[in-house]
C-alpha positions as CSV (number, residue, x, y, z in Angstrom):
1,X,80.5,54.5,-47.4
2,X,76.7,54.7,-46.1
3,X,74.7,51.6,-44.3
4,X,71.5,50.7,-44.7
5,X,69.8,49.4,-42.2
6,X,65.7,47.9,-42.3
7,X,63.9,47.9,-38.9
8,X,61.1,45.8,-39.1
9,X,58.7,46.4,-36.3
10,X,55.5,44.3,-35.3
11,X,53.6,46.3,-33.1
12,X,49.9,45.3,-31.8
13,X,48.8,48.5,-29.9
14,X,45.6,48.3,-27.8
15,X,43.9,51.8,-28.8
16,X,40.1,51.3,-29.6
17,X,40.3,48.6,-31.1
18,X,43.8,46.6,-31.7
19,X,45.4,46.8,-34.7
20,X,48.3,44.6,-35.8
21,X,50.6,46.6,-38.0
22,X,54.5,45.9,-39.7
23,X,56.0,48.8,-40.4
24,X,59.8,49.7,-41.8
25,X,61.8,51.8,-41.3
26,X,65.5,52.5,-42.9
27,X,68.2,54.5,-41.8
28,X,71.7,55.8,-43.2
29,X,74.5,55.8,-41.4
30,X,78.2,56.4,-41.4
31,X,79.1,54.3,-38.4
32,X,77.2,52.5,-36.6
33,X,77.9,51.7,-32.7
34,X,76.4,48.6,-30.7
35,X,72.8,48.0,-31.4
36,X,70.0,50.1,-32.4
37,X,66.6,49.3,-29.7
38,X,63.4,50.3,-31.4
39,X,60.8,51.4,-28.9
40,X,57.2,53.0,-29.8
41,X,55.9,55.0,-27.0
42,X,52.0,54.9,-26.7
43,X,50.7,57.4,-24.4
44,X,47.0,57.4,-23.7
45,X,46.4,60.3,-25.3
46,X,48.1,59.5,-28.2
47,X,46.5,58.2,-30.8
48,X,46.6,57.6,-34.8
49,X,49.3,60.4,-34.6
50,X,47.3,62.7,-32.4
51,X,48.7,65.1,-30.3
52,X,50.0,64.0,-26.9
53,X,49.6,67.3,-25.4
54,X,47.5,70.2,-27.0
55,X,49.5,71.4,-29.9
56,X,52.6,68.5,-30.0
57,X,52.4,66.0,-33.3
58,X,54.5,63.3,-33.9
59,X,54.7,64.6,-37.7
60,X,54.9,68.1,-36.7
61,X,57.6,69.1,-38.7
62,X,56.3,66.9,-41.9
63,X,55.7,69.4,-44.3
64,X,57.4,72.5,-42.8
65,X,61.0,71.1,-42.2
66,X,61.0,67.0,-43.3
67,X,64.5,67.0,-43.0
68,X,65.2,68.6,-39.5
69,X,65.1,65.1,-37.6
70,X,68.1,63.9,-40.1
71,X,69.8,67.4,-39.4
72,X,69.5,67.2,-35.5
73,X,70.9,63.4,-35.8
74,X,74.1,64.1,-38.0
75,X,74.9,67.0,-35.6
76,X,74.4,64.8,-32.5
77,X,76.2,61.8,-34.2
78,X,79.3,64.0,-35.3
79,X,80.1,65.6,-32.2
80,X,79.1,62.6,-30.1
81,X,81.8,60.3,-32.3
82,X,84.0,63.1,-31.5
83,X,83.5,63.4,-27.8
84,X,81.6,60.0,-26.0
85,X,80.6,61.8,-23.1
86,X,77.8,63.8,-25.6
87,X,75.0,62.3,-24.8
88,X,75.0,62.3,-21.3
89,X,75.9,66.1,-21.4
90,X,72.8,66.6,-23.8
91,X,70.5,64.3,-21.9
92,X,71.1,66.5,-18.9
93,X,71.1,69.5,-20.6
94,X,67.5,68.6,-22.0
95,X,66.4,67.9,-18.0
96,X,67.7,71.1,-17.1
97,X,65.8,73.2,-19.4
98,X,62.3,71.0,-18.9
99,X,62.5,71.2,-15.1
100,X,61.7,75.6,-15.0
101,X,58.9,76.2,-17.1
102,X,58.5,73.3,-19.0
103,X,60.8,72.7,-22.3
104,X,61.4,76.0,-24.0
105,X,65.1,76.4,-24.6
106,X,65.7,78.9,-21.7
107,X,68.4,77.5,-20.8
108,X,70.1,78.5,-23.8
109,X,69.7,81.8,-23.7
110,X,72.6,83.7,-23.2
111,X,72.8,87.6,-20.9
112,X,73.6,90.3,-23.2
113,X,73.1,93.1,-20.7
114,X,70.1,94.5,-22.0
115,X,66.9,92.7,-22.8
116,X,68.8,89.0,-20.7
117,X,70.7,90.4,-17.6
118,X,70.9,86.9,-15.8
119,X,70.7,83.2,-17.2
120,X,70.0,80.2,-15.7
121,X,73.6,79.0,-16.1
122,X,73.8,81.8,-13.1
123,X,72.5,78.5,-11.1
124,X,74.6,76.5,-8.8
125,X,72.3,73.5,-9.5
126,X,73.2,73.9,-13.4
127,X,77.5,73.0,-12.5
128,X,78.4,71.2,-15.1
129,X,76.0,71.9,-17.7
130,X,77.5,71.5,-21.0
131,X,77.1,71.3,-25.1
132,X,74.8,74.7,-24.9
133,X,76.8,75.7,-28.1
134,X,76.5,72.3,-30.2
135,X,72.4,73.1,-29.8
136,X,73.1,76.4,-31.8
137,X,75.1,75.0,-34.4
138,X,72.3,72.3,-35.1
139,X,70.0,75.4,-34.9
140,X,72.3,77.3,-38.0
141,X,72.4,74.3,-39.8
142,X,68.4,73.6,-39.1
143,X,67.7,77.6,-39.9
144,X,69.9,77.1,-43.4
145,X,66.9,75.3,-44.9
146,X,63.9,76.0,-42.7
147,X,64.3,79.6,-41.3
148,X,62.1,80.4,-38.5
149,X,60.3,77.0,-38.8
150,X,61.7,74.4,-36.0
151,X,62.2,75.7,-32.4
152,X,65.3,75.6,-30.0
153,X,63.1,73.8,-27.5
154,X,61.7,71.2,-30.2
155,X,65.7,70.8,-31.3
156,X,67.2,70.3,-27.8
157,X,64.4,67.4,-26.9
158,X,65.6,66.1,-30.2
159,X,68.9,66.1,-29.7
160,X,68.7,64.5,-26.3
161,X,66.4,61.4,-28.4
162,X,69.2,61.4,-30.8
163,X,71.8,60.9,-27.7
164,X,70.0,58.2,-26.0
165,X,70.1,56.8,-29.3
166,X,73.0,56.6,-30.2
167,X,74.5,55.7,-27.4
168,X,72.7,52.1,-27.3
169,X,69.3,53.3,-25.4
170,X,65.7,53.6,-27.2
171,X,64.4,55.0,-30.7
172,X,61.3,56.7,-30.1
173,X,59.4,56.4,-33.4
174,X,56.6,58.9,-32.3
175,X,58.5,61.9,-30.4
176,X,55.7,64.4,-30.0
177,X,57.3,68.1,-31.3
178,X,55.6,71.7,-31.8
179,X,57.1,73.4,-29.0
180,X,57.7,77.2,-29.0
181,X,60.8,78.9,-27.3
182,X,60.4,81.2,-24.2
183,X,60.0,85.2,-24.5
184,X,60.6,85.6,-21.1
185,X,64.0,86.4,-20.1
186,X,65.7,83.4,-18.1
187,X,65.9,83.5,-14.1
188,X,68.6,82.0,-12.5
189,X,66.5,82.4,-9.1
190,X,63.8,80.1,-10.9
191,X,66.1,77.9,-11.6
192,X,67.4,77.4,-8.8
193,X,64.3,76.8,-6.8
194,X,63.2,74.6,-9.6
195,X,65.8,72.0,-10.4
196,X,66.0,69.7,-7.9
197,X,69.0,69.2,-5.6
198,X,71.4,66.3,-5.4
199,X,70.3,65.4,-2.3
200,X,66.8,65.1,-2.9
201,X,65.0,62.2,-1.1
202,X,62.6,59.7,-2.8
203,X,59.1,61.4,-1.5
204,X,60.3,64.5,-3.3
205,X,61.5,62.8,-6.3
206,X,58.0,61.0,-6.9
207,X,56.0,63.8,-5.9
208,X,58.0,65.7,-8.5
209,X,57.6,63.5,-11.1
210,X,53.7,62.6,-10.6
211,X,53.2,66.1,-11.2
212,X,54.0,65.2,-15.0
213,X,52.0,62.6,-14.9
214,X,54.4,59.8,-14.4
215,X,53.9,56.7,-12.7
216,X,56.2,55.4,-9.5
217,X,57.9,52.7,-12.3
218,X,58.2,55.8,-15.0
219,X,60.0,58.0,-12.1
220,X,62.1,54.9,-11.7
221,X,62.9,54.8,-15.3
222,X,63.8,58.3,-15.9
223,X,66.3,58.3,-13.5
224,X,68.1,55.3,-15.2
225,X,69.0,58.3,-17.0
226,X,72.5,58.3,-14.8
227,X,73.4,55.8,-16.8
228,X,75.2,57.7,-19.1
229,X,78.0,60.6,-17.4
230,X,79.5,60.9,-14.2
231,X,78.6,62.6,-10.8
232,X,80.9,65.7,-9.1
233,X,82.2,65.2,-5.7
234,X,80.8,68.4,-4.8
235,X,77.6,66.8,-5.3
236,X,78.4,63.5,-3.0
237,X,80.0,66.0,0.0
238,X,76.4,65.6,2.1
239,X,75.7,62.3,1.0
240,X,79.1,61.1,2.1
241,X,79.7,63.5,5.3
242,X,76.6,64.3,6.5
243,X,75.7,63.3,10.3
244,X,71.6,62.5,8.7
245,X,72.6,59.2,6.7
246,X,69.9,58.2,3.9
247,X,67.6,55.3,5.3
248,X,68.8,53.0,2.9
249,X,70.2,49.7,3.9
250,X,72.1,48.0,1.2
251,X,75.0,50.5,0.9
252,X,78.0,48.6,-0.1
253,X,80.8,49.3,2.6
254,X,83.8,49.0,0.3
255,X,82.0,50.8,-2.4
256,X,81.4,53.8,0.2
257,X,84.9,53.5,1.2
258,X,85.8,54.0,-2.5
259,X,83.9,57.1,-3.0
260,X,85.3,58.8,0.3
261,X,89.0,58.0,-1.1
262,X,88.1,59.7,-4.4
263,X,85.9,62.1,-2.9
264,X,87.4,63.7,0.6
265,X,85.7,65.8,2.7
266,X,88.8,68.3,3.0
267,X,89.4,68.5,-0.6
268,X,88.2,72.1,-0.8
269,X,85.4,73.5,-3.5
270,X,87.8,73.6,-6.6
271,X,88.8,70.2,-6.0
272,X,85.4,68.7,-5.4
273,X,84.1,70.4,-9.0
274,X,87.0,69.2,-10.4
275,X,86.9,65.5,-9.6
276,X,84.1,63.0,-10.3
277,X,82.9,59.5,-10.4
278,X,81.4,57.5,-13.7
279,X,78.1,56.5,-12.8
280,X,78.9,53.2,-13.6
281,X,81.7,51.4,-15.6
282,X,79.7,51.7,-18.9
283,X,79.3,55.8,-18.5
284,X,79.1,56.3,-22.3
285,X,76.2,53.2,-22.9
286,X,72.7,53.7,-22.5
287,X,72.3,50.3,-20.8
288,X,70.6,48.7,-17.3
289,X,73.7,48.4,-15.1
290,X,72.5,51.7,-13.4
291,X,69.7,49.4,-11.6
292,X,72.4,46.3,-11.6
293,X,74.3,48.6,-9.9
294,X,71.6,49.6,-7.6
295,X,71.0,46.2,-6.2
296,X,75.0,45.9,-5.5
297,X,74.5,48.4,-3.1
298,X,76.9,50.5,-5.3
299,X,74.5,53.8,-5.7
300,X,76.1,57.2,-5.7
301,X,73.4,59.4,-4.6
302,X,71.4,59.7,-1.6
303,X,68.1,59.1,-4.5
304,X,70.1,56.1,-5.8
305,X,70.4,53.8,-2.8
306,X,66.9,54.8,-1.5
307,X,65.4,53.2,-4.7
308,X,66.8,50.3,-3.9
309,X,65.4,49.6,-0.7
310,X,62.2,51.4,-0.7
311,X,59.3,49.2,-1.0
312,X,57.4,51.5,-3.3
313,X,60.5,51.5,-6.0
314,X,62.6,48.4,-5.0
315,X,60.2,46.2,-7.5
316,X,61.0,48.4,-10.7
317,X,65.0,48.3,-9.5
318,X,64.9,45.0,-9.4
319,X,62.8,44.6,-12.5
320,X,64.9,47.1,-14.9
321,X,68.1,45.1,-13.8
322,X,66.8,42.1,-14.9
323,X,65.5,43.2,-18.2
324,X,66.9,45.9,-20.2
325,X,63.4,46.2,-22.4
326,X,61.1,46.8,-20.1
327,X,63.8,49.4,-18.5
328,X,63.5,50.8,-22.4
329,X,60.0,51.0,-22.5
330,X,59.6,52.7,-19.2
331,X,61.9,55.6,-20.1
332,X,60.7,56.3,-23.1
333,X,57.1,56.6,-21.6
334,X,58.4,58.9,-19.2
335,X,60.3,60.8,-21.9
336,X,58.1,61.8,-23.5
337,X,55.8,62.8,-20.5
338,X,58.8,65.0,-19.0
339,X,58.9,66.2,-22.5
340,X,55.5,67.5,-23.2
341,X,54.7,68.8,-19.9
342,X,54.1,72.5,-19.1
343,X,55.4,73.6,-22.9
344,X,54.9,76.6,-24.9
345,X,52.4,76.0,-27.9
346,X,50.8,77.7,-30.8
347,X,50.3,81.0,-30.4
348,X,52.4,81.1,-26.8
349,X,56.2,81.9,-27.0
350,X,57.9,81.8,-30.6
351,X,60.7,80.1,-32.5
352,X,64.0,81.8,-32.2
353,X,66.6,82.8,-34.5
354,X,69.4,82.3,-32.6
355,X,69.1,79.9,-29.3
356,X,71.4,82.1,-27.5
357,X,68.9,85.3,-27.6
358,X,65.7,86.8,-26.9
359,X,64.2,88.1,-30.8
């Protein structure tokens, strides 16, 4: 049995001149879980379905592959019902690919001893990276009817919308696409000295993030993003053991006190991979009680409490945990800006085959 469902959206957007617009919008479903947030992302640049960066549409894909957004979101919806911790894994996965070199699927790419010798998986800063393989099978089932037309890069963005999704966080209605896949062989060195660390402090986080154009609330938003999955012990070790404490103040006690009983310090390496802590008690929900959290004093990394506190992020913190929306709003913003930056277009890189390897 299929579910209809009509979205009715009154949007007033402030472009030249403002026009007031109701638009809808219907969607089948199999099953549907909590409720669906409709958010439409207006960049500055993006206008009467322009490109938001030279080369990316909104309707990319509109007369070359019209049904690859439905393909991407059965996949995503299928495995996610399957296994709820989906969408965090793809969310992440999306991250880690757009952090070294901009979004273009390298972190797919698999060694095969000859043309690949390394990946990026080769990085101890990708641990835990999972659901590599579901973005191939979208990609078969994607290359079934449009061969050679969509991109790996252009599907795993997708696919991390599609998580957020479904998972209870925003739709973006206009999700710029047109991204090509790398040529270059992947570099676990890059990635390494790309991603950022889990100890990373706030002045690194922001300068990070400004350099794809975000604003201090959008940097705020996007890491609302640990809302959904769980964090290793191996990544808490310095944060709870280290001699140089973060600045922040509003630690909880007992909440540290928790973490050092699930996390010891003498646990060894295969134990600290091994266990983890949600990130909050609704780990599988795209929702605010990351910032609620926040303001508890109940942060788990160094990043987290020092939002809290900081007087150039506290106000957003506080904001988001109030209101859910404007939390919503803010990350798609800056999803889409994380999204777009630094990518391969037009006549740079190509669209793949197979995600796994270099054609």
């Amino acid at each position: 049995m299929h579910i209809y469902i009509y979205i009715y959206i009154h949007e007033k957007l402030n472009w030249n001149n403002n026009i007031v617009r109701t638009t809808i919008y219907m969607m089948r479903v199999g099953v549907i879980v909590g409720v669906v947030f409709v958010v439409v992302v207006v960049l500055g640049c993006l206008k009467n379905g322009e490109a938001v960066g030279v080369g990316l549409s909104d309707n990319f894909y509109e007369e070359s592959c019209p049904e690859v957004e439905s393909i991407v979101r059965a996949g995503v919806q299928s495995a996610s019902l399957t296994d709820p911790t989906t969408p965090a894994a793809l969310l992440r996965l999306m991250f880690h690919d757009c952090q070294v070199q901009g979004c273009d699927a390298s972190i797919l790419v698999n060694p095969d001893g000859v043309i690949t010798k390394s990946s990026e998986m080769g990085s101890t800063k990708n641990f835990g990276i999972r659901k590599r393989e579901l973005i191939s099978l979208v990609k078969s089932a994607v290359e079934a009817v449009c061969p050679r037309r969509v991109s790996c890069a252009d599907i795993l963005v997708m696919a991390a919308h599609e998580a957020v999704a479904f998972s209870g966080g925003p739709r973006i209605i206009r999700l710029p696409l047109g991204r090509r896949d790398s040529i270059n062989p992947p570099n676990a060195g890059l990635a390494d000295a790309s991603l950022p660390h889990a100890d990373i402090g706030l002045d690194s986080t922001l300068q990070l993030f400004a350099k794809k154009g975000m604003t201090i609330e959008e940097s705020v938003a996007i890491l609302g993003a640990h809302t959904l999955g769980v964090t290793h012990c191996i990544n808490l070790q310095s944060r709870l053991y280290s001699t140089q404490k973060s600045n922040a103040t509003n630690q909880n006690p007992a909440f540290e006190l928790s973490l050092k009983t699930r996390c010891p310090q003498l646990a060894g390496p295969t134990a600290s991979k091994i266990s983890f802590m949600q990130n909050d008690l609704t780990s599988v929900i795209f929702d605010n009680e990351y910032f609620v959290n926040l303001m508890r004093g109940r942060g788990l990394l160094n990043i987290d409490s020092d939002m809290a506190v900081d007087s150039r992020t506290r106000q957003f913190v506080e904001k988001f945990a109030e209101d859910q929306g404007a939390f919503f709003r803010a990350f798609s913003s800056a999803f889409v800006k994380l999204s777009s930056y630094g990518v391969l277009t037009g006549n740079r890189g190509v669209v793949r085959r197979s995600c796994g390897a270099l054609d």
